[in-house]
Phi, psi and omega in degrees: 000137193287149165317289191292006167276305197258027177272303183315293199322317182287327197266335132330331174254338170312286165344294165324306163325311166324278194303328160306315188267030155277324204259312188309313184276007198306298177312324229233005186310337190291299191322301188302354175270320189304276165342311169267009160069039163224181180271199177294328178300319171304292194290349158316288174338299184329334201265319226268308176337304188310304207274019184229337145288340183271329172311297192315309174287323201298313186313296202313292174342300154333316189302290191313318181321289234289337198261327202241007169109115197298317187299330163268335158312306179310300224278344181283278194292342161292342166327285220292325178293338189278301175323304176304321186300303175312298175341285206298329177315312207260341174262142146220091168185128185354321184261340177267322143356247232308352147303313150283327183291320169277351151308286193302358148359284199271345194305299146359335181253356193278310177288023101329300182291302163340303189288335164303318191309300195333273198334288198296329212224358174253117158006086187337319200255031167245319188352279183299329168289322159305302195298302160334309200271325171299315178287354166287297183330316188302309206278327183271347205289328210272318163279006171255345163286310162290329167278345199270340195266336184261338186256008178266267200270076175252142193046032157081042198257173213287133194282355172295342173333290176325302173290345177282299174325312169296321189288333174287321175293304189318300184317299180296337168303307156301309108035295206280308173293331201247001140268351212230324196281146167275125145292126164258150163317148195288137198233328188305130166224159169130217169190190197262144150290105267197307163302310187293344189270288192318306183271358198273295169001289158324306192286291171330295159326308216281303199297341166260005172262353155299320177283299162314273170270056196264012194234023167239313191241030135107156217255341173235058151266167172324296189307312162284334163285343178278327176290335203282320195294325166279343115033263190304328177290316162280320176304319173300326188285290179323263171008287190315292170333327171249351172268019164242005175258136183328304204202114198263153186298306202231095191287151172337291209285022186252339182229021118234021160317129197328279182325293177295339208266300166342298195284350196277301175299345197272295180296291200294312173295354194259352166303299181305336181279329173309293204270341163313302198292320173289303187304311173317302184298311198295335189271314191300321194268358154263032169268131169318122166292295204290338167290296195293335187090024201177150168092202210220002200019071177247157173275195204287301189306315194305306165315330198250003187231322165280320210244348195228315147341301189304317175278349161274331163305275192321316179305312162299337164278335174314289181304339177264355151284332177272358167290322201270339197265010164231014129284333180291328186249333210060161180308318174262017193259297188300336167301282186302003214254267159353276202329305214301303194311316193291297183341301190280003170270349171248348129356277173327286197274348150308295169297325164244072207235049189268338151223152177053265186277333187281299170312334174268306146341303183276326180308314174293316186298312182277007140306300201309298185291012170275298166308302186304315126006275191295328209281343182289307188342298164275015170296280155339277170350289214259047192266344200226017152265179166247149174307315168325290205272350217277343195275348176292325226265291186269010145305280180315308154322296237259322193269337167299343183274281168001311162272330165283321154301352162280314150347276175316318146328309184286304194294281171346296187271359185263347176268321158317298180303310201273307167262118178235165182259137173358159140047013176220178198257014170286175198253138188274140175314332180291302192321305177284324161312315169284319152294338150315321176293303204305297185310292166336338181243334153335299186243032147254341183287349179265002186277312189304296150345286167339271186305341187262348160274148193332109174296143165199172194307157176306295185332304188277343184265002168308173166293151210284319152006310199297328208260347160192214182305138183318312182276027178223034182264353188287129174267003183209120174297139169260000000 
C-alpha cells in the first residue's frame, strides 16, 4: 500500500490525538481536585495551563514545520506531548500535573502541521476531500474525547486512567508519524522571528489569563483588568514591530487581509458554537432533576455515551461527506450551510430540551456544523496563503479556534456560577437556555463571516492547489 493510501488515515489519527486531549479532561476537573486534596479553582489550572502553552507555542511551531521541514516538527512535538502524558500519568501533585499539562500543550500544533502535510504530499484532485476529512476529525475527536473520559472514570474511579490513555494515543501516534509521514528535503529559508514570538507570546499570555481567570479573581479586579490592558498594549508593540521587519512570525497583513480576517473571524465563532454544545449540554443533562426541576442527573459516563456519543458518530459521517460536497459548492457555500444547520440545532434545545431524544437530536445536528465547519475552513485559509507560509497561516487559525473556545468556557461558567436557584449552587434553566441562544448567534455570526468573503466560482474558491504545483498556489504575498 502506497504512502499517500495510508497518510490520510495516520494523520487523522495524529489529529484525533489532539482533540482528545483537548477535551478529556474538560469533565473530570472536579474529579481531579477531589483526588489531590485542592480546590476546584486550583484544579482548574489543568485546563487554563493547556491552553496557555498552546497559544504560545503553536505559531513558532508553525514557523519552525515551515522553514525545517513538517516530518521532524511532528515527530518533535509528539516526543515533547508524550513526556508531558507520562508526566501527568505518573504523578500526584498538582504542580507536576500542570507541567505535563503544558508539555500537552504544544499538541495544538499537530493540526496545522498535519494540513501543511496534506498540502505538500497529496494529488491536487484528492487534495480538498483530504483536507475536509482530516478537519472533520478535529471536531468530532473532541466528542469521543468526552466519551472516552466518562467510560474511564465512571463512579469516581482514579482519573490517572485518563492520562494512561493519553500515553498510548501518543504512542501510536508517534509511531504513525515516524513510519507513515514522507521525509522531504528541508524547502524552507529564512529563521523564526524570535523577537516577534517573545512578543506575540507576552501578548497572548496576558490576554488569556484575563480571560481564563477573570471570573476567579473577579471580572473588574486590578488583575484582570491589568493583564487585558497590558495585553493590548503589548499586542500593540507586537504589531507595529512586525510590519517593520523582512520577515515577521505572523506577518500583519495575514490577519487583515479581507479573506482571512473573514475565515479567522468564522473560526472563532465556530470555536464557540463548539465547546457551548459540549459544555452546556454535558452540565445541563447531570443537573439533579429533583433540586432544579429540570436536566437528567445522569453521571459522567451516561453524559457522555447517551448523550454525546451520537453526535460525535454522525460527525464523523459529516465529515467524510463534506470533501464531496465542497467540491460540488465550494468551501464557502458548505460554510454557510453548516452555519444555517447549527443555528437550527441550537434554536431546538433552547427552546426543547426537555427529554431524552431532544438533547440527543441537537447534539447530532450541531455536531453536523461542527464537521462542515471545520472541514470548509482550512480550505478557505488556505485558498489565500502561499505553501511556504501555510503551516504559520494555520498556526494562527488554530489559535483563533483556541480562544472561541476558551471564550465559551470562560462565558459558560462564569453565567452558570452567577444565576443559581435560591439557596442552592445550581444554575436556574434559564441560564443554560441562554447559552443555547449564545450557540445560535454563534453560528449566525459564523454564517455572516462567511457570506462577507469574497464569492468566486466553486471551482476557484476550492484551494487554489488544485490548479496547479503546491508551491505556486499563492494569490496574495505575505
Amino acid at each position: 500500500m502506497s504512502t499517500r493510501r495510508t497518510l490520510l488515515p495516520g494523520l487523522c489519527f495524529i489529529v484525533m490525538t489532539l482533540a482528545v486531549l483537548q477535551t478529556m479532561v474538560v469533565p473530570i476537573v472536579g474529579t481531579i481536585g477531589i483526588q489531590l486534596g485542592v480546590s476546584t479553582t486550583a484544579a482548574g489550572w489543568v485546563l487554563t495551563a493547556n491552553l496557555l502553552a498552546a497559544v504560545i507555542a503553536t505559531p513558532v511551531i508553525g514557523r519552525l514545520a515551515d522553514l525545517h521541514g513538517k516530518r521532524p516538527v511532528l515527530i518533535g512535538v509528539l516526543t515533547v506531548v508524550l513526556a508531558g502524558s507520562l508526566l501527568a500519568a505518573l504523578t500526584d501533585s498538582l504542580t507536576w500535573l500542570l507541567v505535563g499539562r503544558v508539555l500537552q500543550g504544544v499538541s495544538y500544533a499537530l493540526f496545522p502541521i498535519a494540513l501543511a502535510v496534506l498540502r505538500d504530499e497529496m494529488p491536487p484532485r484528492a487534495l480538498v476531500g483530504s483536507m475536509s476529512i482530516l478537519s472533520g476529525t478535529l471536531g468530532v475527536g473532541g466528542g469521543f474525547g468526552l466519551v472516552l473520559t466518562g467510560l474511564l472514570t465512571a463512579n469516581g474511579a482514579d482519573y490517572h486512567r485518563v492520562f494512561w490513555l493519553t500515553v498510548a494515543i501518543v504512542v501510536v501516534a508517534l509511531g504513525i508519524a515516524w513510519f507513515g509521514v514522507p521525509a522531504r528535503p528541508r524547502s524552507g529559508s529564512g529563521s523564526v522571528d524570535w523577537w516577534g514570538a517573545v512578543l506575540l507570546a507576552g501578548t497572548l499570555l496576558l490576554l488569556f489569563l484575563a480571560l481564563t481567570q477573570g471570573r476567579t479573581w473577579g471580572w473588574g479586579s486590578v488583575a484582570t483588568i491589568g493583564c487585558a490592558v497590558a495585553g493590548v498594549l503589548l499586542g500593540t508593540i507586537w504589531w507595529i514591530f512586525e510590519k517593520r521587519i523582512d520577515a515577521p512570525l505572523v506577518a500583519p497583513r495575514m490577519l487583515t487581509h479581507g479573506p482571512l480576517l473573514a475565515t479567522n473571524v468564522a473560526t472563532l465563532f465556530v470555536g464557540v458554537g463548539m465547546f457551548a454544545n459540549f459544555l452546556a449540554c454535558s452540565y445541563f443533562v447531570q443537573t439533579p432533576r429533583a433540586v432544579a426541576g429540570y436536566g437528567f442527573t445522569a453521571n459522567v459516563l451516561e453524559a457522555s455515551v447517551v448523550y454525546l456519543l451520537p453526535g460525535a458518530a454522525v460527525g464523523v459521517v459529516a465529515a467524510v461527506i463534506s470533501g464531496r460536497l465542497i467540491g460540488s459548492f465550494g468551501p464557502r457555500r458548505v460554510l454557510v450551510g453548516g452555519a444555517v444547520i447549527g443555528v437550527l440545532g441550537f434554536a431546538f434545545v433552547a427552546v426543547a430540551h426537555d427529554h431524552t431524544w431532544q438533547l440527543i437530536t441537537a447534539g447530532i445536528v450541531i455536531n453536523t456544523f461542527v464537521s462542515l465547519a471545520f472541514a470548509a475552513l482550512p480550505n478557505l485559509l488556505m485558498a489565500e496563503v502561499s505553501a511556504a507560509d501555510t503551516g504559520v497561516a494555520n498556526s494562527v487559525n488554530s489559535i483563533v479556534r483556541t480562544v472561541g473556545t476558551s471564550i465559551a468556557s470562560a462565558s459558560l461558567s462564569t453565567v452558570l456560577a452567577m444565576f443559581t436557584i435560591d439557596g442552592t449552587i445550581v444554575a436556574r434553566e434559564s441560564a443554560y437556555t441562554a447559552a443555547f441562544v449564545a450557540g445560535a448567534v454563534a453560528c449566525a455570526v459564523v454564517a455572516a463571516a462567511a457570506l462577507a468573503i469574497r464569492s468566486t466560482p466553486a471551482a476557484r474558491e476550492s484551494v487554489r492547489v488544485a490548479e496547479s504545483e503546491p508551491n505556486t498556489t499563492s494569490n496574495m504575498p505575505l
